[in-house]
N, C-alpha and C positions, 0 to 999 in steps of 0.2 A: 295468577301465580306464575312464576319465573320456573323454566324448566330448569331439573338440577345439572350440573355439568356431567361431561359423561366421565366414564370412573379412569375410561384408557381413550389415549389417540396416539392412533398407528399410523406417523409420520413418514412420509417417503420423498426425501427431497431427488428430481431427475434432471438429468442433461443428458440429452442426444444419446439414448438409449433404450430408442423405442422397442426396439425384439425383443430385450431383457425387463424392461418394463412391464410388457404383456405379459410375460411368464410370472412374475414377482407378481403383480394383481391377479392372476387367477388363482393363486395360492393362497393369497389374505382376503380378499373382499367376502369371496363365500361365509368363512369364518367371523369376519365382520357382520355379513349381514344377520347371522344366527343370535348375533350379541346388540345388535341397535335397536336403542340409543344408547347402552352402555358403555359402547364401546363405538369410536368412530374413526376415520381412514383419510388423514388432511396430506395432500399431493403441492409442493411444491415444484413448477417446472422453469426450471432456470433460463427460460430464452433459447430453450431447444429450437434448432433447425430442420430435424430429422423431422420424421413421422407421429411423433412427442402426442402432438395436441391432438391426433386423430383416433391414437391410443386412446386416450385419456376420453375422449370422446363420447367414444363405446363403451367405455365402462361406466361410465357416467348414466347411458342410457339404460345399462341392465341396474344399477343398484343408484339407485338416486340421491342415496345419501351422501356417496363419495364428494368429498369439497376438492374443487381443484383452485391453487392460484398458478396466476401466471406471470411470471416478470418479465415486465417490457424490457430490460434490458439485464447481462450478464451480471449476479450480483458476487461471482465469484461461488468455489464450491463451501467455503466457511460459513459466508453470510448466507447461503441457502440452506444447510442444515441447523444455525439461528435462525432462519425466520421462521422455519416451517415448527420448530421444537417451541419456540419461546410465543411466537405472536399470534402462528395464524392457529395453532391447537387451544382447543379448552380443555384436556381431560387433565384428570385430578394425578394422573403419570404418562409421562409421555416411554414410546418405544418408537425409537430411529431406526428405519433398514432401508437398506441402502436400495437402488431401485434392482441390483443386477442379485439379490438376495430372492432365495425362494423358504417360504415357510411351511414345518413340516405341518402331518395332519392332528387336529388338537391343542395346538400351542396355546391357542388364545384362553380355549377351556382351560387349560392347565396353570395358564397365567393369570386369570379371574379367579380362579380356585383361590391359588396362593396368596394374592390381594388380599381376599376375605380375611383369609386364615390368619395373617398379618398385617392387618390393618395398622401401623404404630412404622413399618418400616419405611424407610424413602428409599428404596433400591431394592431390585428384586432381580437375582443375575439369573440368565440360563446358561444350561449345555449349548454348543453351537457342533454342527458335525460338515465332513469336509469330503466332498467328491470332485475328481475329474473331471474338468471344462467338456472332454467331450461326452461325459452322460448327462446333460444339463437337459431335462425335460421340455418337452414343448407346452405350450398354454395348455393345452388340450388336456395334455398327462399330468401336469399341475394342478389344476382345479380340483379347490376346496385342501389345497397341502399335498406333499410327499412323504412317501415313509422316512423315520425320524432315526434308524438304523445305520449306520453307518462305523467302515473297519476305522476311522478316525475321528476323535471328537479333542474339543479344546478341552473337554474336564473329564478326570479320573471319578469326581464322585457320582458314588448312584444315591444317593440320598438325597430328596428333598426336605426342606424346613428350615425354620429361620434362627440362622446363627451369628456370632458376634463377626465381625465387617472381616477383621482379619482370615477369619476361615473360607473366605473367597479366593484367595490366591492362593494358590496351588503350586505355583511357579514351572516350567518356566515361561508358559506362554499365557496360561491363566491370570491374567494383570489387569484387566478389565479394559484395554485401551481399543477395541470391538466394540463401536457405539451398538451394535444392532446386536450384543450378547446382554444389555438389562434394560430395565424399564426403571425410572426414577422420575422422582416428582414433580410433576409442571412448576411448582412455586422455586425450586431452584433454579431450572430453568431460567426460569423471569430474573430472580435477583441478579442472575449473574452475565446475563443477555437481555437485559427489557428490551433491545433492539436488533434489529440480526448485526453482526458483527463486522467492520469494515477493517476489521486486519489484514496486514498480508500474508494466504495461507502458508503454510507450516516452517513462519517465522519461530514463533513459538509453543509454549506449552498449549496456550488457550486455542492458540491457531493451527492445532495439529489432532490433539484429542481434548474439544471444547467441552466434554461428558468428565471427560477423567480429571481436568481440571476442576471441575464442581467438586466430583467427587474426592479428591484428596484435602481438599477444606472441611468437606460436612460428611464425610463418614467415618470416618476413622475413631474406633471407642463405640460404634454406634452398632445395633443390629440390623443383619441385611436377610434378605430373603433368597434362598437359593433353588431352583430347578432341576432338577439330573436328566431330564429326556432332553436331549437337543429340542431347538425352537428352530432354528433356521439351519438350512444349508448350503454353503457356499461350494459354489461349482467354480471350480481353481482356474484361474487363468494365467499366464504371463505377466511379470509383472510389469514389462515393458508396453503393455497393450493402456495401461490405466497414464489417466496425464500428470499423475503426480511423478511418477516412477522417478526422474531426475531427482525428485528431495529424498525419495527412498533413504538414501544412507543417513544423510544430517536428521531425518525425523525419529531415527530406530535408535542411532546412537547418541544423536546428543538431546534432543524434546526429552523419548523414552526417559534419558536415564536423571533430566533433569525431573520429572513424574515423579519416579519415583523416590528421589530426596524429597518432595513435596508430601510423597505418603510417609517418608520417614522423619522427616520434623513436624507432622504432624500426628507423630506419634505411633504408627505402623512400628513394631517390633524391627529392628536391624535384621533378626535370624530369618523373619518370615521376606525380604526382601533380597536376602541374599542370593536365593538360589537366579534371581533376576540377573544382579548384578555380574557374578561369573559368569554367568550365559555372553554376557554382553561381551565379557574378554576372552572367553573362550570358543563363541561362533560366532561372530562379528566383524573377525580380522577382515575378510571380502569387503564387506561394507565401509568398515576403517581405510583399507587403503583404495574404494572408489570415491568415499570422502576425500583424501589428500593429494588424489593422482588424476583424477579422470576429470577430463576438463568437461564431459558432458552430465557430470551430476554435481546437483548445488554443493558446496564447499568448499575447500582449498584446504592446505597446509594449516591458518592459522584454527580454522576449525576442529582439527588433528591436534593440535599443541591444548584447543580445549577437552578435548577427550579425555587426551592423558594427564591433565589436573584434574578431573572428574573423577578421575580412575587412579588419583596417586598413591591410598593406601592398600592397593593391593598391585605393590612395587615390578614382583616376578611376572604375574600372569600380565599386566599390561606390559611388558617389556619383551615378550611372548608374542604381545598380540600385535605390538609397534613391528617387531621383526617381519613377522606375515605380512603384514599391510605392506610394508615396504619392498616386499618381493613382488608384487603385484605387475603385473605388464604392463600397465599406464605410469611406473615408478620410472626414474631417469635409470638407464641402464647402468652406470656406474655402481646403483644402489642394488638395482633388482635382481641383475646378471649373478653377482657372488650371492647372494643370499638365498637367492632361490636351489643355486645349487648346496651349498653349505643346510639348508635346512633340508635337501631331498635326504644327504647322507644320513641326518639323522632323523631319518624318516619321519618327520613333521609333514600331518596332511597341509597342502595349501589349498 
């Protein structure tokens, strides 16, 4: 008889971040091995240079279940979190964390708990909570999870239980585009990646948040399962330290807010989307004009001119958010120089 598949696989795709790798496995594998074979821990290593595979090594030797692959060569960071979500996992939901993610103590309990409890949902979101890069635990201090407490979390609710998909979003950060904040179903996965992905990353929707993109097809109208104790915590960095950082603005302003048209024609209420969408004109202006100005982040001007069709019927507040951008320092001075002053007098933050 065929063993059954296991119920979760705790997906880690890595590149050349071996110190934070080791911290992130002493967190989950303990937890893992409490739950195997129900639960099992598949390591994608992108063609690391560092210390990657020595990592991986050792952990291998204490908990022998751990799968590692390896690719021979760079398959880009998209196609690595598709290969590792869609091909090399079995479980019947996958959960993505990212390798530099630590998880807290119990998650996994908490998140088979809810499984049970819900068996019918394809999506089961958590709390996610946020500390300072420099309390970021050592291995040592991590092993088996960290306290789940924290003065910052992405969700206001304390309620666990499973409710219709919209009562997810919270707004305004609560949007689900944190692969490593749910757990959903390997079969989607598959349909929508049978192969790891050869896009170029965060050209677009798919090639920026490849979860959220599922998820605006196949959830919406649907029930989802919710958690309130944070699962993971991200120990904050710079974000000029991560290699995406240059698409930073084009993937927040324009992927983002093409997401979330996707959850809105697909049926997401307007009201429950809005508190997203002014965010976007209302804290955004920075990232709008290092889209339109700065020559070292992807974008340009014509990318800008797509913003503000994105954003035409809310006429004021983008007209608002063009003006800010346009004061920006990398703006040609003819534009920046008056504006900047003209907007201090009336004390507009920039």
């Amino acid at each position: 008889m065929q063993p059954s598949s296991p119920l979760l696989s705790i997906c880690i795709p890595t590149f050349n971040r071996s110190d934070l790798l080791d911290v992130c496995l002493a967190s989950v594998l303990p937890q893992v091995a409490a739950h195997s074979p129900t639960v099992e821990c598949v390591i994608s290593n992108n063609a690391s240079g560092d210390a990657t595979a020595e990592v991986l090594a050792k952990y291998q030797s204490q908990f022998p279940f751990l799968t590692v692959s390896h690719n021979s060569s760079n398959i880009g960071i998209i196609g690595n979190i598709t290969k590792v979500a869609s091909e090399l996992a079995s479980g019947k939901f996958v959960w993505l964390i990212g390798d530099d993610d630590v998880m807290t103590v119990g998650a996994i309990d908490r998140l088979i708990k809810r499984l049970h409890q819900s068996p019918s949902v394809d999506l089961v979101a958590f709390n996610i909570g946020y500390e300072d890069g420099s309390r970021r635990p050592t291995a040592q201090q991590a092993t088996g999870g960290v306290a789940s407490k924290t003065e910052k979390e992405l969700r206001h609710s304390a309620v666990d239980g499973e409710f219709p998909f919209e009562k997810l979003f919270e707004g305004p950060c609560a949007d689900l585009t944190p692969m490593y904040s749910l757990a959903m179903r390997h079969k989607l996965w598959k349909r929508h990646y049978p192969v790891a992905s050869t896009a170029e990353p965060f050209s677009s929707v798919e090639s920026t948040y490849p979860h959220a993109a599922i998820i605006a097809e196949h959830l919406p109208g649907k029930r989802a399962g919710l958690i309130a104790e944070p699962a993971i915590i991200i120990y904050e960095m710079p974000s000029e330290q991560f290699s995406w950082a240059k698409h930073h603005s084009k993937t927040v302003l324009l992927c983002f807010t093409e997401l979330m048209q996707r959850y809105e024609r697909s049926g997401l209420p307007q009201s429950v989307l809005e508190p997203y969408y002014r965010y976007q004109l209302l804290h955004r202006s920075e990232e709008l004009g290092d889209l339109m100005f700065n020559p070292n982040t992807a974008g340009g001007l014509r990318d800008g001119l797509k913003f503000a069709w994105l954003y035409r019927r809310y006429p004021l507040l983008l007209m608002r958010s063009l003006l800010i951008a346009c004061a920006h320092p990398k703006a040609p001075k003819i534009l920046s120089v008056p504006l900047r002053a003209w907007l201090k007098r009336r004390s507009v933050r920039l």
